[in-house]
Each structure stands twice: as structure tokens, then as C-alpha cells.
C-alpha positions in Angstrom: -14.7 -27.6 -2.8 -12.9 -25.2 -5.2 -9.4 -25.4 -5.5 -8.4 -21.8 -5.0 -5.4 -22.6 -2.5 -2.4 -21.3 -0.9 -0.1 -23.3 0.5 -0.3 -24.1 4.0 1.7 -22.2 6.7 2.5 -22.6 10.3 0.0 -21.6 13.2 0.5 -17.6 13.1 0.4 -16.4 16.0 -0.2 -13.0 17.8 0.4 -9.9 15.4 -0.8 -6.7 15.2 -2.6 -7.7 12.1 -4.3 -11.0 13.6 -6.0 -12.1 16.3 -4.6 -14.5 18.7 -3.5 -17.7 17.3 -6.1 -19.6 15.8 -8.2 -16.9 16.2 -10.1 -15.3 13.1 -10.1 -11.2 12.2 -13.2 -10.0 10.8 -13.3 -8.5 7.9 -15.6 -7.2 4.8 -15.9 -6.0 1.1 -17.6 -4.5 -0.9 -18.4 -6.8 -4.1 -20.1 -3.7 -6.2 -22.2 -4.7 -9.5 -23.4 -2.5 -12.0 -24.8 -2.9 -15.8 -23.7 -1.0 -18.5 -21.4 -0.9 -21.7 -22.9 -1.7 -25.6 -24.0 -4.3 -25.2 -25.6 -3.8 -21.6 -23.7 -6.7 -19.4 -22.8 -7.0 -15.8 -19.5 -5.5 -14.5 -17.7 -6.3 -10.8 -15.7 -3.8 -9.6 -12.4 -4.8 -7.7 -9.3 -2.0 -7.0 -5.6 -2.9 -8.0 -3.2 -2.5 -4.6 -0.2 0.3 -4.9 2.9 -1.4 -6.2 4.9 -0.3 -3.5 2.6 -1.3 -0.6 4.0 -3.5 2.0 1.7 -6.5 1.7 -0.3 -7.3 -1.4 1.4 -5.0 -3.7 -0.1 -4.5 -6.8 -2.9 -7.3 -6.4 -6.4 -7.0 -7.3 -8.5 -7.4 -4.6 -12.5 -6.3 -3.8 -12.8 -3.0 -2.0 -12.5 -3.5 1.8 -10.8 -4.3 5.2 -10.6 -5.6 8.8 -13.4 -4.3 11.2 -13.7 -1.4 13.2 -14.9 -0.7 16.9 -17.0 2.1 15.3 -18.7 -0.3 12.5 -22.2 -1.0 13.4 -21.7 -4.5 12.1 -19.7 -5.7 9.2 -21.7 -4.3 6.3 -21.0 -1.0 7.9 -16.8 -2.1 7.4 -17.7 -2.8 3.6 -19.3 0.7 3.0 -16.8 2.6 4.8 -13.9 1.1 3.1 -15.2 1.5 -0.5 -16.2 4.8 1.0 -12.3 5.6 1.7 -11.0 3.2 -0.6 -12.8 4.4 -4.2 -14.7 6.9 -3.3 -18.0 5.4 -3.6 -20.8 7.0 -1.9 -23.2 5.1 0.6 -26.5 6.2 -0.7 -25.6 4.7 -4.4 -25.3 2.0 -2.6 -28.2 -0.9 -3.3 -27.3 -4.4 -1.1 -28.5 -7.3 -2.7 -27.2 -9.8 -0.4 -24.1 -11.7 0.7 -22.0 -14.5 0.2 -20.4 -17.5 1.8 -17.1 -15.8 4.2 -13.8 -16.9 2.9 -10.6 -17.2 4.5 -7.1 -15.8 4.0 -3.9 -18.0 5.1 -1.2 -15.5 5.6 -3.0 -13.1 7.2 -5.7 -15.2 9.1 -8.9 -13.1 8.1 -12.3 -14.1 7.8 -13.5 -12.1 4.9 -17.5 -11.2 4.6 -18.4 -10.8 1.3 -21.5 -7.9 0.4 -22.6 -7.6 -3.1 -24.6 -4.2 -4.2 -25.6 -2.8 -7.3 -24.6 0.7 -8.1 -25.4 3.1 -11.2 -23.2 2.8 -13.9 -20.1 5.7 -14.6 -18.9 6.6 -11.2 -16.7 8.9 -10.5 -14.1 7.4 -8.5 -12.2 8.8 -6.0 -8.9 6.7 -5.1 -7.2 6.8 -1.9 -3.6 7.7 -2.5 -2.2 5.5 -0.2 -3.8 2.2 -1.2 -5.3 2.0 -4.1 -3.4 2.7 -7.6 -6.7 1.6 -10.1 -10.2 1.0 -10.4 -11.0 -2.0 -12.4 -14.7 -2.5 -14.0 -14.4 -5.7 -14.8 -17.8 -7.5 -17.0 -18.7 -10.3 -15.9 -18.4 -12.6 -19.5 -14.7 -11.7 -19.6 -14.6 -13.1 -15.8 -16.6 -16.3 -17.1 -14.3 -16.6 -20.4 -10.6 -15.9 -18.2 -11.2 -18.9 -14.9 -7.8 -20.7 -15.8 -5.1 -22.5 -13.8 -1.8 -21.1 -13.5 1.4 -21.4 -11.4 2.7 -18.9 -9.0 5.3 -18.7 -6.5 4.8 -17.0 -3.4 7.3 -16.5 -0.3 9.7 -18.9 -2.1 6.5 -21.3 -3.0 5.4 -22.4 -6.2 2.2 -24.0 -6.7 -0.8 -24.0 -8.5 -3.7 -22.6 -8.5 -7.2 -21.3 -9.9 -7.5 -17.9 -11.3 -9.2 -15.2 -13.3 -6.9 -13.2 -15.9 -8.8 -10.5 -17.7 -6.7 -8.6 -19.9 -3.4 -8.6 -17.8 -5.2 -8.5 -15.0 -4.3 -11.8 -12.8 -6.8 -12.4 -9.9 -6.5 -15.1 -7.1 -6.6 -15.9 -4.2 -9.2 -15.0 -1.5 -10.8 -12.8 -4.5 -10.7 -15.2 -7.0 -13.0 -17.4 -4.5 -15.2 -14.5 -4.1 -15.4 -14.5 -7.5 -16.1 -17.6 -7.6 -19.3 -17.3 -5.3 -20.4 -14.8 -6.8 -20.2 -16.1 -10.3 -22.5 -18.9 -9.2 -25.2 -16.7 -7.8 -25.6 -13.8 -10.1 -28.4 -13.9 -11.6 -27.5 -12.2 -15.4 -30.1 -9.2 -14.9 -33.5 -9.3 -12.8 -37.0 -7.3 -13.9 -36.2 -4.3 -15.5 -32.3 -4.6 -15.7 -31.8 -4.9 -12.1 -29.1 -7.5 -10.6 -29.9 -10.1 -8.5 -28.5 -13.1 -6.2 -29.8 -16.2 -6.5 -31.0 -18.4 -3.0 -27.7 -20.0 -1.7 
């Protein structure tokens, strides 16, 4: 098991952003792939949170959110959010598959994780109110920046697995995601394409 952890809290309870207690929130992103760059390679692309949001402020984090009524399943929740998120139009969209769902401690989410191909050099379209960067992370710089480092966290410290591109630090539930998706990816299929390997 990887050791992408947060440390332990209390049962939550009731909120308006969980279930009740014990009880898993469904939720989905978008984990979007394309190839490009000289040379060609594999980029993810993951949005940085506004600094002055209320939770997660300025993390990095894959396009997405909790589920709504109106979703026709949970892949529906993963478009629409990159849809309002980034800007990033359904019918670029190619799914390729999906990957193990992870789950968040704090906020007691069960994430769904899709991963799609999409052309390279998008225009993106932020939403003001969440997102404050599009990152196009490739995917050797992800392979080349897996580290352990020390955080602290609601008066916590602790250790932990993570990615840092750049000065870029991802963990947590995305850095699992990651993770996943890491193991899967197969480098480029016929013709250039991506491509998830069997789980």
C-alpha cells in the first residue's frame, strides 16, 4: 500500500460537505492526458486552487468535484467540472479508462478517478472563483520529482509521499492519483495515442 497518508482524525460527522458519519460523498476528476512538447512526451493536467479559498487554498489538485443530482453517473461529474473548472470542452474529450477510487480524510470523499486524452494546446478557460492556474505537467518530471517530505497540517506534522515539479508540491489524495496513474500509463499507444494498461 502506498504511503500517501494524512494523519488520522476523529469520526466527522454530519456537515454540509459530507455525508452522514461514516458515510462516503461521491465524487470525480478529470485526470486529462495529452502528448506534446519537443521532444513529444506525456503531460497530466491538474489546476492550482485560489490562494484565498477557504479549503485547499493554493493546492494542486485534478480537475473535479462532489456529484450532482443532475450527473448521469460520475463520469458525467468529471466532465462538467473540468467543463466549469478549465474550460475544457466535452467533445475533446477521449476516455480511456479509470482508476482505483481514493479517499480523502478531512473531508470524507470517495474520489473516482477518469483519465482522457485531449489534443494538445488548449485554450483554457479558468473559473474565477476556483481555480488560479492551469498546470501541464509531463509526465518524466512527475516520474523524476516522487520524494518524501514533511508537512504540517491543522497543527500536525508528518510525513509523507509527494511529487514536486518545479515548485509545484503535490500530495495528498492527488499525489495517489498520480500514483495510479503512473503505474498504468502506458508511454504512447499505436500512432501516439495514450493508453491504460489492464489493472
Amino acid at each position: 500500500m502506498s504511503a500517501f497518508t494524512w494523519p488520522p482524525e476523529p469520526s466527522p460527522g454530519a456537515g454540509p460537505d459530507r455525508g452522514p458519519a461514516g458515510e462516503h460523498v461521491p465524487a470525480a476528476v478529470l485526470a486529462a492526458m495529452f502528448v506534446g512538447g519537443v521532444p513529444a512526451e506525456p503531460h497530466v493536467v491538474l489546476t492550482r486552487r485560489r490562494a484565498d479559498l477557504r479549503r485547499h487554498a493554493g493546492e494542486i489538485s485534478f480537475p473535479g468535484g462532489r456529484s450532482d443530482a443532475e450527473d448521469a453517473d460520475l463520469a458525467e461529474t468529471a466532465l462538467r467540472e473540468a467543463e466549469e473548472e478549465i474550460g475544457l470542452p466535452r467533445a475533446e474529450v477521449t476516455m480511456l479508462g479509470t482508476l482505483p477510487p481514493v479517499s480523502t480524510f478531512a473531508t470524507n470523499y470517495i474520489i473516482h478517478p477518469f483519465v482522457a486524452s485531449i489534443p494538445a494546446g488548449i485554450a483554457w478557460s479558468l473559473s474565477p472563483r476556483e481555480v488560479d492556474a492551469v498546470l501541464e505537467l509531463p509526465v518524466p518530471a512527475l516520474l523524476a520529482g516522487r520524494t518524501r517530505t514533511r508537512l504540517e497540517r491543522r497543527g500536525i506534522s508528518f510525513e509523507t509521499d509527494a511529487y514536486v515539479v518545479d515548485d509545484h508540491l503535490i500530495w495528498g489524495a492527488t499525489a495517489r492519483i498520480i500514483e495510479h496513474l503512473l503505474e498504468r500509463l502506458q508511454s504512447t499507444g499505436p500512432g501516439g495515442a495514450l493508453a491504460l494498461r489492464e489493472g
